[in-house]
Residue frames as qw, qx, qy, qz and C-alpha x, y, z in Angstrom:
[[0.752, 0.189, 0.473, 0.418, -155.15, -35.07, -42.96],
 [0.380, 0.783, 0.138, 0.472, -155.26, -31.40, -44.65],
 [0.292, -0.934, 0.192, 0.074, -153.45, -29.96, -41.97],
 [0.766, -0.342, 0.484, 0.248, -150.59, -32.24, -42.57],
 [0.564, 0.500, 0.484, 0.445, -151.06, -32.12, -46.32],
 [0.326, 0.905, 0.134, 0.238, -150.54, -28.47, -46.30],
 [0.775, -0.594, 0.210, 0.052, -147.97, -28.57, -44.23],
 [0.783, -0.018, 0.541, 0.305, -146.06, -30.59, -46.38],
 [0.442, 0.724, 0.367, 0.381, -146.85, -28.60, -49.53],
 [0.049, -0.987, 0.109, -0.112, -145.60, -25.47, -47.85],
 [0.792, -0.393, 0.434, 0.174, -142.61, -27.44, -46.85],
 [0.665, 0.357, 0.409, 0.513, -141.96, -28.76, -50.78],
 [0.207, 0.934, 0.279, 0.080, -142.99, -25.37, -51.64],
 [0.479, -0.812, 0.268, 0.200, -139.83, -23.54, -49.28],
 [0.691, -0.265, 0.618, 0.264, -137.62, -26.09, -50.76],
 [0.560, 0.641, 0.451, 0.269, -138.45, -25.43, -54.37],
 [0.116, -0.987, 0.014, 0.109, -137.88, -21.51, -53.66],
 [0.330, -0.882, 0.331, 0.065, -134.78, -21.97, -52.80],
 [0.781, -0.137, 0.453, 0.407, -132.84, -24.10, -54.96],
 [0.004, 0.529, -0.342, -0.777, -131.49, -23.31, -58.25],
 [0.742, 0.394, -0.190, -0.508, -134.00, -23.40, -61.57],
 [0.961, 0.252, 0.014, 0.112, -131.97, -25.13, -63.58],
 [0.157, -0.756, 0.620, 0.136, -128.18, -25.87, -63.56],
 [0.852, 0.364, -0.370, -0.071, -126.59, -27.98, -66.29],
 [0.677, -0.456, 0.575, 0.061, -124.51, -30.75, -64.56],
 [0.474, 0.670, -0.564, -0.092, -121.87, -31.11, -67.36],
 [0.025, -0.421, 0.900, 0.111, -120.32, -34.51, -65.79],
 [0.724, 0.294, 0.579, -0.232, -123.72, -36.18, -66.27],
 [0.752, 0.654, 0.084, 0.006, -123.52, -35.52, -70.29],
 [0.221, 0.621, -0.752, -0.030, -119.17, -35.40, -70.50],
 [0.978, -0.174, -0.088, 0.074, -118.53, -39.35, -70.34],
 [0.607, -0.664, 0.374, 0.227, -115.56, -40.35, -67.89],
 [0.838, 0.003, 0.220, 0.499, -113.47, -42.47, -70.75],
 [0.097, -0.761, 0.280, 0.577, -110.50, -40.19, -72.47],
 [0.661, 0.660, -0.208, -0.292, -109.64, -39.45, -75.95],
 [0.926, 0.002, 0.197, 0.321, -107.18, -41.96, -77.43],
 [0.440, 0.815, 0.140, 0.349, -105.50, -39.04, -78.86],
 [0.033, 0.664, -0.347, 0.661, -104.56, -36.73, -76.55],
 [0.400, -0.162, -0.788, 0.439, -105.27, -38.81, -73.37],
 [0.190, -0.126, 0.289, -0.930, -107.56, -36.01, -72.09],
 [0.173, 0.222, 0.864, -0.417, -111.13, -36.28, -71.19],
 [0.103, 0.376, 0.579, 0.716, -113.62, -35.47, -73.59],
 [0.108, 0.443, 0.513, -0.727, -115.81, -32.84, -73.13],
 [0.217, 0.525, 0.648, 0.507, -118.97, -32.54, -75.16],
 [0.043, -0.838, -0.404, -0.365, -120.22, -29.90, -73.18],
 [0.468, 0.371, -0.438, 0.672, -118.74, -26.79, -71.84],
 [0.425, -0.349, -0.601, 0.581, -118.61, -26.38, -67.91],
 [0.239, -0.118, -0.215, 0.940, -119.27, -22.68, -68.19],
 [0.030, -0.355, -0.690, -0.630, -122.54, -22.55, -69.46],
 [0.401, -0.687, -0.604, 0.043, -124.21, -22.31, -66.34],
 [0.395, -0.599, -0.219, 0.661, -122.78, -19.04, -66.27],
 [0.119, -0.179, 0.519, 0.827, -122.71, -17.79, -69.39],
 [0.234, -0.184, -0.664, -0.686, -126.16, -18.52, -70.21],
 [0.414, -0.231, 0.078, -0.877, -129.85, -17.32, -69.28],
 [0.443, -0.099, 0.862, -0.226, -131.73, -20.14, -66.94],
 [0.688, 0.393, 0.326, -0.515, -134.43, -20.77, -69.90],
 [0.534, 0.604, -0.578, -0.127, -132.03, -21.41, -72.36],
 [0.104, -0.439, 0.883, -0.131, -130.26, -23.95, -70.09],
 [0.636, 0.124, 0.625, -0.434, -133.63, -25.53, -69.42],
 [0.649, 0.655, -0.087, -0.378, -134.42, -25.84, -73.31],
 [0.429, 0.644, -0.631, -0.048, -131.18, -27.29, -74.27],
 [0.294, -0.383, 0.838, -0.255, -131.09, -29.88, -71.41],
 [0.760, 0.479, 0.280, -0.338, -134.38, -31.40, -73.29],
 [0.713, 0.636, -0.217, -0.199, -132.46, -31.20, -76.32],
 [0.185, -0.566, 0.796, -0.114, -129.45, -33.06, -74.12],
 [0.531, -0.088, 0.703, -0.464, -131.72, -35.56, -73.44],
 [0.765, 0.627, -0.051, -0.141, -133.43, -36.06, -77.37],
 [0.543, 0.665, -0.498, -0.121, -130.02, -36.66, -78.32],
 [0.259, -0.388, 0.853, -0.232, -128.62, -39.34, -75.67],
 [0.606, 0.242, 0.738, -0.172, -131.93, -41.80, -76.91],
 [0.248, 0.191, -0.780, -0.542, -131.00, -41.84, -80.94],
 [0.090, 0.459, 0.845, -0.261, -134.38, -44.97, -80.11],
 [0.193, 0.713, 0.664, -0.117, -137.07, -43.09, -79.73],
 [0.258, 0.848, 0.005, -0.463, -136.15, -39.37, -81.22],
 [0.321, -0.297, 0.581, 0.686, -134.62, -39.94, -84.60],
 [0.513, 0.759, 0.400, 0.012, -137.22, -38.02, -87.27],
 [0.597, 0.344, 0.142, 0.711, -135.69, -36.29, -89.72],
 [0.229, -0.358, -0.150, 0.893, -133.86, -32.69, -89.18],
 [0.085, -0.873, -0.470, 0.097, -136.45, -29.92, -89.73],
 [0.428, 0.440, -0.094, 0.784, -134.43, -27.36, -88.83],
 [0.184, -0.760, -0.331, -0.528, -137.28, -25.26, -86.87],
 [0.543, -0.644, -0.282, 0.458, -135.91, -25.74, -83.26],
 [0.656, -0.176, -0.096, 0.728, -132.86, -24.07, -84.26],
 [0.197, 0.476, 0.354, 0.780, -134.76, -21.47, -86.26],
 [0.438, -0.730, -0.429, -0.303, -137.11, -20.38, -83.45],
 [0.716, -0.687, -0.098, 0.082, -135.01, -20.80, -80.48],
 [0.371, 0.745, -0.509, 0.222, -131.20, -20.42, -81.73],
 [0.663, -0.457, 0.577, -0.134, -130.43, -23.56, -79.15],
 [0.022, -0.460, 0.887, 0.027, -128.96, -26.33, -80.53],
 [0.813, -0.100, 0.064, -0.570, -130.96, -29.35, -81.24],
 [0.793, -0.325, 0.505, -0.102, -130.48, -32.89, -80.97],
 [0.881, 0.225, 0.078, 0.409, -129.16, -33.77, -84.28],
 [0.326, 0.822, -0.222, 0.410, -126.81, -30.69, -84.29],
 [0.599, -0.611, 0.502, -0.128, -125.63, -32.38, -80.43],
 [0.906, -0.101, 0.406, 0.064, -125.25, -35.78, -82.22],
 [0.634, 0.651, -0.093, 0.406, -122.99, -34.00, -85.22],
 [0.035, 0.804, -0.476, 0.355, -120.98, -32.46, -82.74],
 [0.732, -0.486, 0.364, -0.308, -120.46, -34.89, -80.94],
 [0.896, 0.390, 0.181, 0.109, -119.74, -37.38, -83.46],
 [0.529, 0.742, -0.138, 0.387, -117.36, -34.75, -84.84],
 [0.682, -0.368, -0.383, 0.503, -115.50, -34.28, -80.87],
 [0.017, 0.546, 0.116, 0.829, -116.79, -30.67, -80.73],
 [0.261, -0.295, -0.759, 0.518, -117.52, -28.93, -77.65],
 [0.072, -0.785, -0.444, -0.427, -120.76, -26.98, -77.59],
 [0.406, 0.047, -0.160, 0.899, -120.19, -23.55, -76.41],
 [0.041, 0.649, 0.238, -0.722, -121.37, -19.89, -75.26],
 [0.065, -0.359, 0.655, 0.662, -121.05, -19.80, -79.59],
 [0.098, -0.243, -0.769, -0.582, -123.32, -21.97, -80.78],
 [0.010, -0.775, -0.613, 0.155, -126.74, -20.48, -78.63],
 [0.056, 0.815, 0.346, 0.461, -128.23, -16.97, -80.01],
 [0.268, 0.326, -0.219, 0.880, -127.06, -13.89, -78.43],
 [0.549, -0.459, -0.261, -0.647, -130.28, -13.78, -76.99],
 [0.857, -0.373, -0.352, -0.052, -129.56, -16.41, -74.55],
 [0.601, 0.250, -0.322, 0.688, -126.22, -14.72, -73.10],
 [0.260, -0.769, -0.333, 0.479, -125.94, -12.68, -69.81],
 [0.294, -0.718, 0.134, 0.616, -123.47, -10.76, -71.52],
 [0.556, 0.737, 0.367, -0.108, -124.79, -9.47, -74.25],
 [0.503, -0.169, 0.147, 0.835, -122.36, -7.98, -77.49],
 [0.170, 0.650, 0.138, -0.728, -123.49, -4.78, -78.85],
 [0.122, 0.489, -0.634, -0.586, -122.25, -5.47, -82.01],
 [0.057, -0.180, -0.898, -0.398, -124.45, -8.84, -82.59],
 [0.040, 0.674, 0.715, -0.179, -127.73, -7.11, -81.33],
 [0.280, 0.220, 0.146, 0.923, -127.57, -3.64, -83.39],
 [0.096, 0.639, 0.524, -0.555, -129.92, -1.06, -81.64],
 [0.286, 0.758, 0.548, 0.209, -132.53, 0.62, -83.83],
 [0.277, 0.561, 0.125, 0.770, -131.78, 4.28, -85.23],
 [0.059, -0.403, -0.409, 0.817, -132.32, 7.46, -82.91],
 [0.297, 0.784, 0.525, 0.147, -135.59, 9.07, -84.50],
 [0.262, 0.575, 0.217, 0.744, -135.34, 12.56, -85.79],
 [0.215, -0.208, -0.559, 0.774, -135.24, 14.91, -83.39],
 [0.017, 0.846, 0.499, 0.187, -139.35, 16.26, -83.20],
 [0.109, 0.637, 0.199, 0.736, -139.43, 20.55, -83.09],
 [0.063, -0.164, -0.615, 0.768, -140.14, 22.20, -79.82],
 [0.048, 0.558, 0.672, -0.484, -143.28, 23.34, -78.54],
 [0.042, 0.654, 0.334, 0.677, -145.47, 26.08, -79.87],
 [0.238, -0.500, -0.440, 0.707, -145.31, 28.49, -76.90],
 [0.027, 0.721, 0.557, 0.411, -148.09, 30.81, -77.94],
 [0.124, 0.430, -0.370, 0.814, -147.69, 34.60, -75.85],
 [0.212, -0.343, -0.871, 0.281, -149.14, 34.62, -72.79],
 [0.112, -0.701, -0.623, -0.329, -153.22, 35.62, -71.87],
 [0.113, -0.268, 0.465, -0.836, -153.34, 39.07, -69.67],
 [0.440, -0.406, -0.786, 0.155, -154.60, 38.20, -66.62],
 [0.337, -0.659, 0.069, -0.669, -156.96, 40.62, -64.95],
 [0.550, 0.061, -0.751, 0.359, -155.96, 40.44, -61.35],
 [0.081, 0.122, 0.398, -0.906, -157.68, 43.52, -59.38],
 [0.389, 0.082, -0.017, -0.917, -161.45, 43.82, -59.15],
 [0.621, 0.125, 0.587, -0.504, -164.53, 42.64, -59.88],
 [0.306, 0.040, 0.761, 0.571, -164.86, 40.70, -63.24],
 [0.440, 0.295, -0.141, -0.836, -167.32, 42.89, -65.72],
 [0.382, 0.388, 0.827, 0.142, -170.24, 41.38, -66.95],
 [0.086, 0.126, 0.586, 0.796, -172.41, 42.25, -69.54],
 [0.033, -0.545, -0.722, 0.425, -175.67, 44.01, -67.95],
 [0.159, 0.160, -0.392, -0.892, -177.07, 45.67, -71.30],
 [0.512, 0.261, 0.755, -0.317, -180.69, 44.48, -71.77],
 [0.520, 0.638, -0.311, -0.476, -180.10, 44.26, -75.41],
 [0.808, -0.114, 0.576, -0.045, -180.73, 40.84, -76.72],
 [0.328, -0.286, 0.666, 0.606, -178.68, 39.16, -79.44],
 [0.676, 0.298, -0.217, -0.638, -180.65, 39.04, -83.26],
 [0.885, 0.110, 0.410, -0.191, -182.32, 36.04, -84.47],
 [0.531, -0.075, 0.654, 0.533, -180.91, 34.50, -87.60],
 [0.411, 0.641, 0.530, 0.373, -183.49, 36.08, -89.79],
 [0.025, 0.978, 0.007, -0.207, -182.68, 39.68, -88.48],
 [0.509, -0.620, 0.359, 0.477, -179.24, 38.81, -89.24],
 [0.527, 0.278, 0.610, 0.522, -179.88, 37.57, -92.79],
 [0.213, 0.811, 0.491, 0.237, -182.61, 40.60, -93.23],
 [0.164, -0.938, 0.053, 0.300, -180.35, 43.12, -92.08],
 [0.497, -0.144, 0.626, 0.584, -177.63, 41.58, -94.83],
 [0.227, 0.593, 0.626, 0.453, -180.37, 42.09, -97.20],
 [0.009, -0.911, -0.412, -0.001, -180.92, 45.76, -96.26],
 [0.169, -0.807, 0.275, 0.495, -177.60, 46.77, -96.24],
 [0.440, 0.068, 0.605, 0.661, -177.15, 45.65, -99.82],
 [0.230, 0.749, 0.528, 0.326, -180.12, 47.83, -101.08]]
């Protein structure tokens, strides 16, 4: 039974891999009837999103597709905070546009959520000051011939008190 069962799971697993995250199927949320107006087809949402926008964003906003189609069971009062956190759209700002026969665009989600970012709504930070160069200090002669000299004087350094008492003897 676990051979079979992992099997399977590696199987689902393969299959998961390889689809796409998330892709917004615009003719589920456009409805088929046409405007009385123009005779066209309404479109609440635009077709291009799923190009135009990053796969977390899609995922986020289909939730908020979904809050707004059941008016029932989501209908507390507007907050504001989705929009304030996430720049996505939220479900009453789907059911005003809707209402109003607006299509929701690459426009109303945060620059943040765009492949194709503008320069001009995401302003890069200042160049710091340019910092000073180095301290390049001259360089140490290197002895390169011979043996290195030691010190092979059997004179031994003074204590601290010869050093003070020989201060004190060369003031008098």
């Amino acid at each position: 039974m676990t051979r079979t069962f992992l099997t399977n799971f590696r199987k689902q697993l393969a299959t998961e891999r390889d689809r796409i995250t998330h892709k917004l199927q615009v003719t589920r949320w456009n409805p088929k009837e046409l405007d009385p107006i123009i005779k066209q087809p309404i479109q609440y949402v635009d077709g291009e999103l799923n190009h135009q926008l990053v796969n977390r964003a899609l995922k986020l906003f289909i939730k908020q597709l979904e809050y707004a189609t059941n008016e029932v069971e989501y209908n507390k009062p507007c907050t504001g905070q989705f929009k304030q956190i996430y720049g996505i759209p939220y479900y009453h700002t789907i059911r005003g546009l809707k209402a109003a026969n607006i299509t929701i665009k690459k426009g109303h989600f945060h620059g943040y959520w765009h492949f194709e970012r503008d320069t001009e709504s995401l302003p890069l930070p200042p160049l710091p000051p340019p910092q000073p160069g180095p301290t390049i200090f001259p360089p140490e002669k290197v002895i390169t011939r011979g043996r290195p000299r030691q010190d092979r004087s059997t004179r031994r350094d003074p204590s601290l008190f010869e050093i003070t008492a020989g201060s004190t003897a060369l003031r008098r």
